[in-house]
PyMOL Python script that loads the backbone (N, CA, C, O; Angstrom):
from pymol import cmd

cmd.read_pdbstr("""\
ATOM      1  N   UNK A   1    -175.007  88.116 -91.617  1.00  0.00           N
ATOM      2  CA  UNK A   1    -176.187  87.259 -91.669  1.00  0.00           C
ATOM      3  C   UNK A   1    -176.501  86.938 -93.123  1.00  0.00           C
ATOM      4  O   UNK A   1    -176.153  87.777 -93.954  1.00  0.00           O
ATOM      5  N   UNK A   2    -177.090  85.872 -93.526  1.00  0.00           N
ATOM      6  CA  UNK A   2    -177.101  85.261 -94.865  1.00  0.00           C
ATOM      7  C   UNK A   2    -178.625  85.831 -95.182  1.00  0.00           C
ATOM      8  O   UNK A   2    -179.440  86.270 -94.371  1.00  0.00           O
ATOM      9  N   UNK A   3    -178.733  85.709 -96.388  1.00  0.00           N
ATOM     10  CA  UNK A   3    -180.375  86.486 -97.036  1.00  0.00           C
ATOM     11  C   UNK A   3    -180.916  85.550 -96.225  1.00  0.00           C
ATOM     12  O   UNK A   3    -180.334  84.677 -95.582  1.00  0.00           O
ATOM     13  N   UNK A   4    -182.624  85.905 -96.334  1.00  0.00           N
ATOM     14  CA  UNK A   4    -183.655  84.750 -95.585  1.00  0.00           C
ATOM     15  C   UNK A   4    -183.717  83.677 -96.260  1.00  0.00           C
ATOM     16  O   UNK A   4    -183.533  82.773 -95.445  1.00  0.00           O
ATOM     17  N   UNK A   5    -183.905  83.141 -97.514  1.00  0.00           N
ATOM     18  CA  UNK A   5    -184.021  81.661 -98.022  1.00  0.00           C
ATOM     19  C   UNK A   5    -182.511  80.902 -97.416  1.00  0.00           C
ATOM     20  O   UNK A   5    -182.510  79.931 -96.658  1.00  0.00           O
ATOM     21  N   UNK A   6    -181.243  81.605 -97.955  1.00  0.00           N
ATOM     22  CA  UNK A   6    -180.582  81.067 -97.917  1.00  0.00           C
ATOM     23  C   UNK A   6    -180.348  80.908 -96.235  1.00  0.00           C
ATOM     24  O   UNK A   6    -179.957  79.804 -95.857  1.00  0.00           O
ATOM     25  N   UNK A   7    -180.532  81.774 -95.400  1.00  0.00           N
ATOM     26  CA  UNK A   7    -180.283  81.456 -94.134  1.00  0.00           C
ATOM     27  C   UNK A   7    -181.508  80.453 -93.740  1.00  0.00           C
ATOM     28  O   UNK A   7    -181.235  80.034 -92.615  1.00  0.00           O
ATOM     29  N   UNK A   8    -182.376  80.055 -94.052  1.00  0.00           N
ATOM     30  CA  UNK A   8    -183.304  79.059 -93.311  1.00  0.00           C
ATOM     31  C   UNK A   8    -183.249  78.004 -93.778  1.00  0.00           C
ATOM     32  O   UNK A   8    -183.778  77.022 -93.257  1.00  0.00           O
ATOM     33  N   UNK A   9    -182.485  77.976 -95.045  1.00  0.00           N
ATOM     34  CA  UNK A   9    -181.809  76.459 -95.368  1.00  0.00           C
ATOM     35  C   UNK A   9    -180.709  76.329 -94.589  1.00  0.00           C
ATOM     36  O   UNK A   9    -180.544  75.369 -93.836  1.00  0.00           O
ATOM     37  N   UNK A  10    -180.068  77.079 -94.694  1.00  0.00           N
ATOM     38  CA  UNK A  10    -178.364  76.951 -94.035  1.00  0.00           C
ATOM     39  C   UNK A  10    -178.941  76.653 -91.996  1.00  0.00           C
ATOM     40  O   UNK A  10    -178.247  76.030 -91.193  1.00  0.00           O
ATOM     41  N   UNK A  11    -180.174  77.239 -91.701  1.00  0.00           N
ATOM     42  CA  UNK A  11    -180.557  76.380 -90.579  1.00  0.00           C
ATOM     43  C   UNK A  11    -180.862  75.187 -90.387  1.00  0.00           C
ATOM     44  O   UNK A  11    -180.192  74.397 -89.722  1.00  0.00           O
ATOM     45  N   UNK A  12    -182.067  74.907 -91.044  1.00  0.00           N
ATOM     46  CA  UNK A  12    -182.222  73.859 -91.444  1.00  0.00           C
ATOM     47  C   UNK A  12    -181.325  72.445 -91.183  1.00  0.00           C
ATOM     48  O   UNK A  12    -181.415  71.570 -90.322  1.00  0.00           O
ATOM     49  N   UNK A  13    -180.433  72.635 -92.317  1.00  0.00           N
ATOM     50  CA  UNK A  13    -179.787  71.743 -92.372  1.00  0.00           C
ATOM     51  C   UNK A  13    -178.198  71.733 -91.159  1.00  0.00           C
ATOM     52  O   UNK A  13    -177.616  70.702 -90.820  1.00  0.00           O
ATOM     53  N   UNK A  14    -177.683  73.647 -90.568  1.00  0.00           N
ATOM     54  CA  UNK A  14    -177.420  73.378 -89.323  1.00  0.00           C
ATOM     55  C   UNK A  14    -177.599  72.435 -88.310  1.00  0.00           C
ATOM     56  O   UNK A  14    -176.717  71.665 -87.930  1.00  0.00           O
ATOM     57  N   UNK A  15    -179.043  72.505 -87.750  1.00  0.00           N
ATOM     58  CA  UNK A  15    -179.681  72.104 -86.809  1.00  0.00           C
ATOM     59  C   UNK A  15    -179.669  70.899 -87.089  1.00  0.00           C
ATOM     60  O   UNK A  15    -179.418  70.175 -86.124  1.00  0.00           O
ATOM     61  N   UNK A  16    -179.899  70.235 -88.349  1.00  0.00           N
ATOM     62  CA  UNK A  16    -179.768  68.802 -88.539  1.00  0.00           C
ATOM     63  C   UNK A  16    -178.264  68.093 -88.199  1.00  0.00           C
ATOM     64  O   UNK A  16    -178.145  66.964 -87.722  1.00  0.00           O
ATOM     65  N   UNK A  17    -176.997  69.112 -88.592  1.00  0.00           N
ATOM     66  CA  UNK A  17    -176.058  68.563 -88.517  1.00  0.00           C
ATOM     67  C   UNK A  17    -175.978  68.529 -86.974  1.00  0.00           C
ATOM     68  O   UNK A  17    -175.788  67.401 -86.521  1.00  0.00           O
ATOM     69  N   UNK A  18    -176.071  69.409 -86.183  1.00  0.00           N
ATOM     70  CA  UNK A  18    -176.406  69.514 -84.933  1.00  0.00           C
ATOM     71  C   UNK A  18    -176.863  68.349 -84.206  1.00  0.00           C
ATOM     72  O   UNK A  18    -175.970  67.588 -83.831  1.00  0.00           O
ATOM     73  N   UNK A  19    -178.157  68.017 -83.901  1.00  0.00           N
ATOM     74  CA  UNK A  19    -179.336  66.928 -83.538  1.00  0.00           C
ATOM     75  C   UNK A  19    -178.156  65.272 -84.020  1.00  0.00           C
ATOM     76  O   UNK A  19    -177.603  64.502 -83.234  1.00  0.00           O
ATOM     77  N   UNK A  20    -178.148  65.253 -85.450  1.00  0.00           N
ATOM     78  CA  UNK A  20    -177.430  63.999 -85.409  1.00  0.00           C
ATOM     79  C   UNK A  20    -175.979  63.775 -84.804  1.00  0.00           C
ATOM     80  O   UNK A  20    -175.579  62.647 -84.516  1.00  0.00           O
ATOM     81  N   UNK A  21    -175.322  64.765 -84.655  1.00  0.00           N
ATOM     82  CA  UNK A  21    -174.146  64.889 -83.781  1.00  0.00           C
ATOM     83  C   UNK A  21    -174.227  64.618 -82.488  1.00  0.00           C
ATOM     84  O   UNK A  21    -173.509  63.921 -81.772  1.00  0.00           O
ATOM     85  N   UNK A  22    -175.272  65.304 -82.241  1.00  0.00           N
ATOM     86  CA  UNK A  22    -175.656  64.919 -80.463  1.00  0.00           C
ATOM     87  C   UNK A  22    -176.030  63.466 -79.937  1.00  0.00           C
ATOM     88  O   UNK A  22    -175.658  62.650 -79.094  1.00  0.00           O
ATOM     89  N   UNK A  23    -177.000  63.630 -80.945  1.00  0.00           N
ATOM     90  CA  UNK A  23    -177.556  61.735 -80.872  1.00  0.00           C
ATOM     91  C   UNK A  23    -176.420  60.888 -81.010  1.00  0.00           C
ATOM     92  O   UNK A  23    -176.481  59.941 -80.227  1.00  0.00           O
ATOM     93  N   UNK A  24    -175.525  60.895 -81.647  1.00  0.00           N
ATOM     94  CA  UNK A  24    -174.068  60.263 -82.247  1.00  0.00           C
ATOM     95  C   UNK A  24    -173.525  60.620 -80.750  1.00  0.00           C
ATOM     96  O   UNK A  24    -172.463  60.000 -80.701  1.00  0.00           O
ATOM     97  N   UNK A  25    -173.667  61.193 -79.687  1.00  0.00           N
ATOM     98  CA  UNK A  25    -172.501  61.812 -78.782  1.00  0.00           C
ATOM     99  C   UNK A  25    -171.609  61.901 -79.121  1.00  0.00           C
ATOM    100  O   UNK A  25    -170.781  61.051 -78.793  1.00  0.00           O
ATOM    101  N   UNK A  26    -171.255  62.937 -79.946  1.00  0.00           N
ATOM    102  CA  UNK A  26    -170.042  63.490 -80.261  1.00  0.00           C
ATOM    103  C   UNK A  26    -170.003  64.905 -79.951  1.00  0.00           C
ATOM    104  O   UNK A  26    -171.046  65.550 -80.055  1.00  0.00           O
ATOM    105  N   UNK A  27    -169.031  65.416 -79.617  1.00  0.00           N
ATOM    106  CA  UNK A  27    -168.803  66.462 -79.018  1.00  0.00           C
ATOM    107  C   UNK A  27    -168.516  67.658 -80.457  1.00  0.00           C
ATOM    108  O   UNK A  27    -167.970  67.130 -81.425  1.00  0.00           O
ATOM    109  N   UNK A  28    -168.830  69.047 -80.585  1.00  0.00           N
ATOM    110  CA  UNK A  28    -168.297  69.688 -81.363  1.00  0.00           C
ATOM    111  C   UNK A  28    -166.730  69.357 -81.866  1.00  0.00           C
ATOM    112  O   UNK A  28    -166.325  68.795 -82.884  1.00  0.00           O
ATOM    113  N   UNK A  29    -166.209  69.788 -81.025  1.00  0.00           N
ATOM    114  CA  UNK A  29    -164.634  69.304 -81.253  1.00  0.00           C
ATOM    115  C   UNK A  29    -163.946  68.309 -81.911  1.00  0.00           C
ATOM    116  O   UNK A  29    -163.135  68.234 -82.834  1.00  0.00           O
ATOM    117  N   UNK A  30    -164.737  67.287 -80.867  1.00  0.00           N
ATOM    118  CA  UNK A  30    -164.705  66.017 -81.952  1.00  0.00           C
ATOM    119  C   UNK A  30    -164.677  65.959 -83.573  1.00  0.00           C
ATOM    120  O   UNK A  30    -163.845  65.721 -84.449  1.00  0.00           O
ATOM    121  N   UNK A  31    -166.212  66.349 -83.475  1.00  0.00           N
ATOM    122  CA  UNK A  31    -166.504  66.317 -85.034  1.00  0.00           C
ATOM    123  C   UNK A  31    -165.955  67.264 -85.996  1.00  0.00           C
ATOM    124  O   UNK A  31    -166.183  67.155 -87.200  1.00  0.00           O
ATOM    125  N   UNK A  32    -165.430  67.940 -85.632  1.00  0.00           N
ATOM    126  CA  UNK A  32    -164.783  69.210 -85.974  1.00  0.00           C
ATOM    127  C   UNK A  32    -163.149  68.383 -86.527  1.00  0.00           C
ATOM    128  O   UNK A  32    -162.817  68.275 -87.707  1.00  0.00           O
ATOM    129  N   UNK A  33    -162.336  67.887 -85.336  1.00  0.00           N
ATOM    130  CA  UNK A  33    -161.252  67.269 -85.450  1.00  0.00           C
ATOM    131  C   UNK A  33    -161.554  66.145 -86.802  1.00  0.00           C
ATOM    132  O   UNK A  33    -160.976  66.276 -87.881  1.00  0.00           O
ATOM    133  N   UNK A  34    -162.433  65.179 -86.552  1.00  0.00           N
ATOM    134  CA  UNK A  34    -162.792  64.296 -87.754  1.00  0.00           C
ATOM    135  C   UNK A  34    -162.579  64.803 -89.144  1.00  0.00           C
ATOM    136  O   UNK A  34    -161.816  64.442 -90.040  1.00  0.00           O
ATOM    137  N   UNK A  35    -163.426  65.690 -89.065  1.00  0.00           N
ATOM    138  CA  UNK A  35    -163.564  66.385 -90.449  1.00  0.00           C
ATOM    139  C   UNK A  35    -162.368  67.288 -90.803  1.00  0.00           C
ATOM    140  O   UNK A  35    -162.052  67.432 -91.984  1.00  0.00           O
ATOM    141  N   UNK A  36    -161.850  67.760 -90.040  1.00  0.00           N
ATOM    142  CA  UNK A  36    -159.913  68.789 -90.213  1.00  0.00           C
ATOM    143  C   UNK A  36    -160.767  69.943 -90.372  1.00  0.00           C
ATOM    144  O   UNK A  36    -160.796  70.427 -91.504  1.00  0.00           O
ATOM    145  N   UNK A  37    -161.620  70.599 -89.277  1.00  0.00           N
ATOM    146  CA  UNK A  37    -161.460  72.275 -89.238  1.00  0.00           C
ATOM    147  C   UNK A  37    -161.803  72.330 -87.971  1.00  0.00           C
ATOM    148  O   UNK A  37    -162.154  71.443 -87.193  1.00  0.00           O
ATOM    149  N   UNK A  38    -161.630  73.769 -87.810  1.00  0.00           N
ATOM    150  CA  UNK A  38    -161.593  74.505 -86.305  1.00  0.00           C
ATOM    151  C   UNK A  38    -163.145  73.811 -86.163  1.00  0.00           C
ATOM    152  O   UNK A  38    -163.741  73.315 -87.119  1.00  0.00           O
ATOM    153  N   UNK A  39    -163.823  73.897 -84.385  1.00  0.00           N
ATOM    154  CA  UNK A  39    -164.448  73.503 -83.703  1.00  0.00           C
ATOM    155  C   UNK A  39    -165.458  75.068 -84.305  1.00  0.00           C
ATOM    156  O   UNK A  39    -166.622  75.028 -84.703  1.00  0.00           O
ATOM    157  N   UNK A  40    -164.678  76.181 -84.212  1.00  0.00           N
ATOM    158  CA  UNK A  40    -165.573  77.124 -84.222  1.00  0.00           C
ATOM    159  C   UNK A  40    -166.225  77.645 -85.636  1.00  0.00           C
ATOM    160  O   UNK A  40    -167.145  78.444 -85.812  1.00  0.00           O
ATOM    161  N   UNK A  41    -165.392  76.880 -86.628  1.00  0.00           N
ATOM    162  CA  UNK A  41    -166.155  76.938 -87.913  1.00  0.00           C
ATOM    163  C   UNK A  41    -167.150  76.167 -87.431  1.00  0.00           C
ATOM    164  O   UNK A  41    -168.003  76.751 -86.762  1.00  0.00           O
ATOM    165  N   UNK A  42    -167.269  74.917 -87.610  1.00  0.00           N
ATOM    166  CA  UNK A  42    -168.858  73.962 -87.352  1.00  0.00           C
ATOM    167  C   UNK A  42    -169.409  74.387 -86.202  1.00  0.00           C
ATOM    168  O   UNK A  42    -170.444  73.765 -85.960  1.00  0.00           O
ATOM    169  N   UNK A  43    -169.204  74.995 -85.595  1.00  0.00           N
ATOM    170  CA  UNK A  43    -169.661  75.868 -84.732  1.00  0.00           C
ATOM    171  C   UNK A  43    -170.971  77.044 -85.637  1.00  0.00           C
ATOM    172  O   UNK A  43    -172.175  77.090 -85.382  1.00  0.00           O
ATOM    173  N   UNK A  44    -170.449  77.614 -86.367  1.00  0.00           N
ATOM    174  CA  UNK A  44    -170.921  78.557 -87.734  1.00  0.00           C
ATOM    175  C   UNK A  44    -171.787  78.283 -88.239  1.00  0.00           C
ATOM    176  O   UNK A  44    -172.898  78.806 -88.315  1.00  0.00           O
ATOM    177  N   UNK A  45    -171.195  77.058 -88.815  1.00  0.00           N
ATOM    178  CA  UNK A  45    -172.154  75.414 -90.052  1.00  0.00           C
ATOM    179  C   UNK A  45    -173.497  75.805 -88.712  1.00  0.00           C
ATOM    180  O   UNK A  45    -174.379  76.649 -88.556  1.00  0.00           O
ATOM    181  N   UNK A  46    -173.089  74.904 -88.154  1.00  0.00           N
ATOM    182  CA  UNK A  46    -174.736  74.692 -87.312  1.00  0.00           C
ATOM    183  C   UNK A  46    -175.464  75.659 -86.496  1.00  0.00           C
ATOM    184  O   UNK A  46    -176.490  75.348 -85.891  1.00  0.00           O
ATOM    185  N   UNK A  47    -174.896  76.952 -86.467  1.00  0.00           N
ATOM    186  CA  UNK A  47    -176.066  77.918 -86.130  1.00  0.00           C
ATOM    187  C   UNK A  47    -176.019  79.086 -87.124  1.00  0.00           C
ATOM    188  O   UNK A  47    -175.941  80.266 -86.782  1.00  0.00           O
ATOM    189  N   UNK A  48    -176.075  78.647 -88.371  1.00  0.00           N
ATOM    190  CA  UNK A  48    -176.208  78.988 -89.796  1.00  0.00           C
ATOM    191  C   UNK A  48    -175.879  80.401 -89.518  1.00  0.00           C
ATOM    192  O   UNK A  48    -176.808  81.208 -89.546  1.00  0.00           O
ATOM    193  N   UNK A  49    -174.324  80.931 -89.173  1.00  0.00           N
ATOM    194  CA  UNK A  49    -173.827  81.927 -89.290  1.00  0.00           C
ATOM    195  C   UNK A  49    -172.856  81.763 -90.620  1.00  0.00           C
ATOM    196  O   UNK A  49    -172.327  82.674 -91.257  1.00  0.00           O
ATOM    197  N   UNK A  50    -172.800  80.752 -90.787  1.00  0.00           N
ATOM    198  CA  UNK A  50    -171.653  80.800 -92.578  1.00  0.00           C
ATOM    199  C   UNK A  50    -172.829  79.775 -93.152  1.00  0.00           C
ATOM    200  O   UNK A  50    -173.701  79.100 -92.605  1.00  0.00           O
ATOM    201  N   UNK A  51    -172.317  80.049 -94.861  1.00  0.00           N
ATOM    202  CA  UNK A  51    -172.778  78.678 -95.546  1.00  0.00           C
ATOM    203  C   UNK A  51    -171.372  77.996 -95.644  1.00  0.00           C
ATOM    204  O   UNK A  51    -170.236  78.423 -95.440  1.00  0.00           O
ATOM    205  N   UNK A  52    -171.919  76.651 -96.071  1.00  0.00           N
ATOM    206  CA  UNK A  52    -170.450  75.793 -96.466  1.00  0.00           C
ATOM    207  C   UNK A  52    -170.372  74.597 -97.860  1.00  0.00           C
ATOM    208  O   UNK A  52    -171.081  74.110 -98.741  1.00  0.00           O
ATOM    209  N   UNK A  53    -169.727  74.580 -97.606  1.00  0.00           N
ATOM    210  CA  UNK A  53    -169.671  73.826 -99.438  1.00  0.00           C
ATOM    211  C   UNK A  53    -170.233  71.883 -99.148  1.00  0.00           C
ATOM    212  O   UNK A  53    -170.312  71.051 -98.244  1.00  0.00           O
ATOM    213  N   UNK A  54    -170.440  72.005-100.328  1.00  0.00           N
ATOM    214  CA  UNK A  54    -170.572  70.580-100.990  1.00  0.00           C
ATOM    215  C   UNK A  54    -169.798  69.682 -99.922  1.00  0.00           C
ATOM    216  O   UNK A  54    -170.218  68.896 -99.073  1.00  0.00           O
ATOM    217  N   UNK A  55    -168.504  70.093-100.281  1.00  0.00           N
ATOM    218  CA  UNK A  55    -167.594  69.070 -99.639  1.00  0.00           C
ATOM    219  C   UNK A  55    -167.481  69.194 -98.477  1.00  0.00           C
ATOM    220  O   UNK A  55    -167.424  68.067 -97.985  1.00  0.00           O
ATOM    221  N   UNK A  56    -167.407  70.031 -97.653  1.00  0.00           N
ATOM    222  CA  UNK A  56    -167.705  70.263 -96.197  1.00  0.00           C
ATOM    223  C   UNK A  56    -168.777  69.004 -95.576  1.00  0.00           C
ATOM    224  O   UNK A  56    -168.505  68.027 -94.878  1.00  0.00           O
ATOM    225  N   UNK A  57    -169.760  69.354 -96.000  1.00  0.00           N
ATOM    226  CA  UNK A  57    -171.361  68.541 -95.847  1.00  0.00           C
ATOM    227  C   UNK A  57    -170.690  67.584 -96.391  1.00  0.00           C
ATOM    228  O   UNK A  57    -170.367  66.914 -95.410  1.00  0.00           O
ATOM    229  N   UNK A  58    -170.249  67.054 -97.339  1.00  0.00           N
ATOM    230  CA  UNK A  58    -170.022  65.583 -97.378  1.00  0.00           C
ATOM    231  C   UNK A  58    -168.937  64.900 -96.657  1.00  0.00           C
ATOM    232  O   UNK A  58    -169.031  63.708 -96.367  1.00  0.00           O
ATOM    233  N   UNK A  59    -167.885  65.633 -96.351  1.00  0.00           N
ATOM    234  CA  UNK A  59    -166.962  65.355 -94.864  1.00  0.00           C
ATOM    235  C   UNK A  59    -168.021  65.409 -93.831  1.00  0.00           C
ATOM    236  O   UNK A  59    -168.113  64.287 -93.333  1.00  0.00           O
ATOM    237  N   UNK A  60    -168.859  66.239 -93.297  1.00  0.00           N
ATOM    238  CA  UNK A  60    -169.729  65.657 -92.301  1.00  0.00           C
ATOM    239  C   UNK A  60    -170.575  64.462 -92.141  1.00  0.00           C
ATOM    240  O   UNK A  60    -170.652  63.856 -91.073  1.00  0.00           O
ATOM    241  N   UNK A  61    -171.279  64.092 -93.332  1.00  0.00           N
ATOM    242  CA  UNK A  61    -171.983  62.711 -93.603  1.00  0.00           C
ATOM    243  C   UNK A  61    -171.096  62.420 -93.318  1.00  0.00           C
ATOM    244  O   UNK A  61    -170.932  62.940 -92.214  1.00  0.00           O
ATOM    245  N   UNK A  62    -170.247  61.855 -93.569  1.00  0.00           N
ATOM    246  CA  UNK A  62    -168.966  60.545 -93.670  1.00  0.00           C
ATOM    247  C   UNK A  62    -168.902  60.222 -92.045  1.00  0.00           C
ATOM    248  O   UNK A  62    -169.364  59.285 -91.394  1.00  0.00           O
ATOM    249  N   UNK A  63    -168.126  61.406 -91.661  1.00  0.00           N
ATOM    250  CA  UNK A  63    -167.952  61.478 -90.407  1.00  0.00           C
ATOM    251  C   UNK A  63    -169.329  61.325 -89.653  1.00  0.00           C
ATOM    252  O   UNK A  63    -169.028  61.352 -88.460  1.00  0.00           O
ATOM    253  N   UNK A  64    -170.790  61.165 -89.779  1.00  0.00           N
ATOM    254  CA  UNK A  64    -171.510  61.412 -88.880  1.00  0.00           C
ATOM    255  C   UNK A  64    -172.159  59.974 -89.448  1.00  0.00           C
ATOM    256  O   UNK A  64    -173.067  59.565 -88.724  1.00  0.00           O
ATOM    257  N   UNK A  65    -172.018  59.570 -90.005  1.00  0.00           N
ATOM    258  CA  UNK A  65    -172.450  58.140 -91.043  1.00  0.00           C
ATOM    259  C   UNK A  65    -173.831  58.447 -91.014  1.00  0.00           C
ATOM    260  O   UNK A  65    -174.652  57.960 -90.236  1.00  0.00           O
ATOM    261  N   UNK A  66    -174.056  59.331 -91.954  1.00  0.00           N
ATOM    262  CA  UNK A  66    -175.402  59.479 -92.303  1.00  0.00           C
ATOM    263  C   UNK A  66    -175.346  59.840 -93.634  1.00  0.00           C
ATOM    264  O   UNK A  66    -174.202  59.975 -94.068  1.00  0.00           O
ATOM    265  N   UNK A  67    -176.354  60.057 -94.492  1.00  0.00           N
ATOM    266  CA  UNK A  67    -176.941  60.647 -95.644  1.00  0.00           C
ATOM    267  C   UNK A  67    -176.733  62.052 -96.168  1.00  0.00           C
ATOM    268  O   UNK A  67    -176.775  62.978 -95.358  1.00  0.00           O
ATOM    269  N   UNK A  68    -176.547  62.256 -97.248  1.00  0.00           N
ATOM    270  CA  UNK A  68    -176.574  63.686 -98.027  1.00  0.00           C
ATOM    271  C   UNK A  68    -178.442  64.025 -97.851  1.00  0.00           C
ATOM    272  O   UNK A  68    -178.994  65.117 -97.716  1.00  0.00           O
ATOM    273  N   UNK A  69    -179.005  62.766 -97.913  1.00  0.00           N
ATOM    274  CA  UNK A  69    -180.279  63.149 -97.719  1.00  0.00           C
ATOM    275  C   UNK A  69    -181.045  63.295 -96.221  1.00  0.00           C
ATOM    276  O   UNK A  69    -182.064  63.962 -96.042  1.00  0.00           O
ATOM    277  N   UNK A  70    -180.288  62.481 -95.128  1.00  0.00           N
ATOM    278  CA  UNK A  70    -181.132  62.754 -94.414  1.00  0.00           C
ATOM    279  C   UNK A  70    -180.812  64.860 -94.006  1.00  0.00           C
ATOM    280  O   UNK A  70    -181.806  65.567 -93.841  1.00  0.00           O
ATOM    281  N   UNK A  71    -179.661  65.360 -93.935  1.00  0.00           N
ATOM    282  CA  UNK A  71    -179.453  66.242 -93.939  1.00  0.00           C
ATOM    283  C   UNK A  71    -180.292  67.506 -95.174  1.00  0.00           C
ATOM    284  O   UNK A  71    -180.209  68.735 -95.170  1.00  0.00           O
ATOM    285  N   UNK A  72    -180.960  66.703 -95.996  1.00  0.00           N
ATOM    286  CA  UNK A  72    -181.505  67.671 -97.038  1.00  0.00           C
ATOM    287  C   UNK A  72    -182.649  67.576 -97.221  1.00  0.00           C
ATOM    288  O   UNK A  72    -183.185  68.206 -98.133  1.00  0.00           O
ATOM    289  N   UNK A  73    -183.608  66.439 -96.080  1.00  0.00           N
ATOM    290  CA  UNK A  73    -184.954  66.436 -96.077  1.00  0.00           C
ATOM    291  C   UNK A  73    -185.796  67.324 -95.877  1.00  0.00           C
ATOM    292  O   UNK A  73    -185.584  68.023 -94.886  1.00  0.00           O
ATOM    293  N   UNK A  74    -186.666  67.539 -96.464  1.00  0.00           N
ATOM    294  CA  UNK A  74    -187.498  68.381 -96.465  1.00  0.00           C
ATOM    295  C   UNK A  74    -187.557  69.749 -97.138  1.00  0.00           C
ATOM    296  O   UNK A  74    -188.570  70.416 -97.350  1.00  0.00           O
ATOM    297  N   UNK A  75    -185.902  70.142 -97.530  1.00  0.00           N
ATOM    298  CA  UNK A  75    -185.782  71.290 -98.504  1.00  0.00           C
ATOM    299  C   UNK A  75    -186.593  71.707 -99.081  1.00  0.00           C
ATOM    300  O   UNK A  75    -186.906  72.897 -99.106  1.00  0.00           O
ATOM    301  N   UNK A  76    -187.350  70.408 -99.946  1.00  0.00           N
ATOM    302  CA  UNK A  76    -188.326  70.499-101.045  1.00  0.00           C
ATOM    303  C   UNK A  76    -189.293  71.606-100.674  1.00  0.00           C
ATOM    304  O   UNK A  76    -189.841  72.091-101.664  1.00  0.00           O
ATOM    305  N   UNK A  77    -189.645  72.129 -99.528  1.00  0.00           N
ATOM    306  CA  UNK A  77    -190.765  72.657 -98.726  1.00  0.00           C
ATOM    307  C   UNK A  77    -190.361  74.111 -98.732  1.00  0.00           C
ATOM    308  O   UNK A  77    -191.259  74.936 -98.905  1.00  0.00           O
ATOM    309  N   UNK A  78    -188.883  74.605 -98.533  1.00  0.00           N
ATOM    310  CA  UNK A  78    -188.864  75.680 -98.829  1.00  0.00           C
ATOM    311  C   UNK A  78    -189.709  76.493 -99.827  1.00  0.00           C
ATOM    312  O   UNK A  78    -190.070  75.767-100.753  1.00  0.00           O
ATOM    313  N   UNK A  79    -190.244  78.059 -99.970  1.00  0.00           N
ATOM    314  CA  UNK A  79    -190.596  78.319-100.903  1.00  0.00           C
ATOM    315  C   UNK A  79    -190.156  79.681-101.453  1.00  0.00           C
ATOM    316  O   UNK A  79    -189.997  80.700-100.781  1.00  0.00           O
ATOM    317  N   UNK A  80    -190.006  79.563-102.606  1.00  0.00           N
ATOM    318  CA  UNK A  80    -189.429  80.340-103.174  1.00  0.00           C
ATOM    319  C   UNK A  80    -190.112  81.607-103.898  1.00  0.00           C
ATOM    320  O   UNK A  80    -191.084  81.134-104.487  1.00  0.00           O
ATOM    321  N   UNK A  81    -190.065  82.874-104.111  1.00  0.00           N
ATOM    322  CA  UNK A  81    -190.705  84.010-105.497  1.00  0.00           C
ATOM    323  C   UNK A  81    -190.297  83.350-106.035  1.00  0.00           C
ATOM    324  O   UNK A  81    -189.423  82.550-105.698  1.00  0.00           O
ATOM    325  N   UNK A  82    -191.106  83.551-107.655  1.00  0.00           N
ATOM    326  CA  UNK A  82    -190.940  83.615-108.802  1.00  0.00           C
ATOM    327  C   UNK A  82    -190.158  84.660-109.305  1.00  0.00           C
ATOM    328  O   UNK A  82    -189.546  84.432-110.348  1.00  0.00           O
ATOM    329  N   UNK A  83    -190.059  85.684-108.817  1.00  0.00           N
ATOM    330  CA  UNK A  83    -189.494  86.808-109.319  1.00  0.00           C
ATOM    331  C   UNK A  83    -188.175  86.893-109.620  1.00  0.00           C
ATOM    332  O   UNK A  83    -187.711  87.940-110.074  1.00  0.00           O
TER     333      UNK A  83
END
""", "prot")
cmd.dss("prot")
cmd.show_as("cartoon", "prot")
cmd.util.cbc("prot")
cmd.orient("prot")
């Protein structure tokens, strides 16, 4: 399991990749095949059991024809210690 900030971003933006996939009707697999990895990695990605890179997320935009931002809205809201 990922620390708490980092796991409620890595939901976050899961669930987003999630929701627009669905709306898109595309099947895991599918989108999985698009992008060139197993079904059960993005499987991971979207119920924020791994983090994933830059480029991952930007093979998904592509493939999902959406935004680096709509996937990163609201981040800003997270909050962080100072410590």
């Amino acid at each position: 399991m990922l620390p708490s900030k980092k796991h409620e971003i890595a939901l976050l933006v899961g669930s987003r990749i999630r929701k627009i996939r669905q709306n898109k009707g595309l099947t895991i697999e599918q989108l999985a095949f698009e992008i060139g990895i197993e079904y059960t990695q993005l499987s991971r990605i979207e119920r924020a059991c791994i983090n994933t890179s830059i480029f991952q997320l930007f093979l998904i935009c592509r493939a999902l024809d959406t935004s680096f931002s709509d996937l990163l809205d609201g981040l800003d809201d997270v909050k962080f210690d100072s410590n």
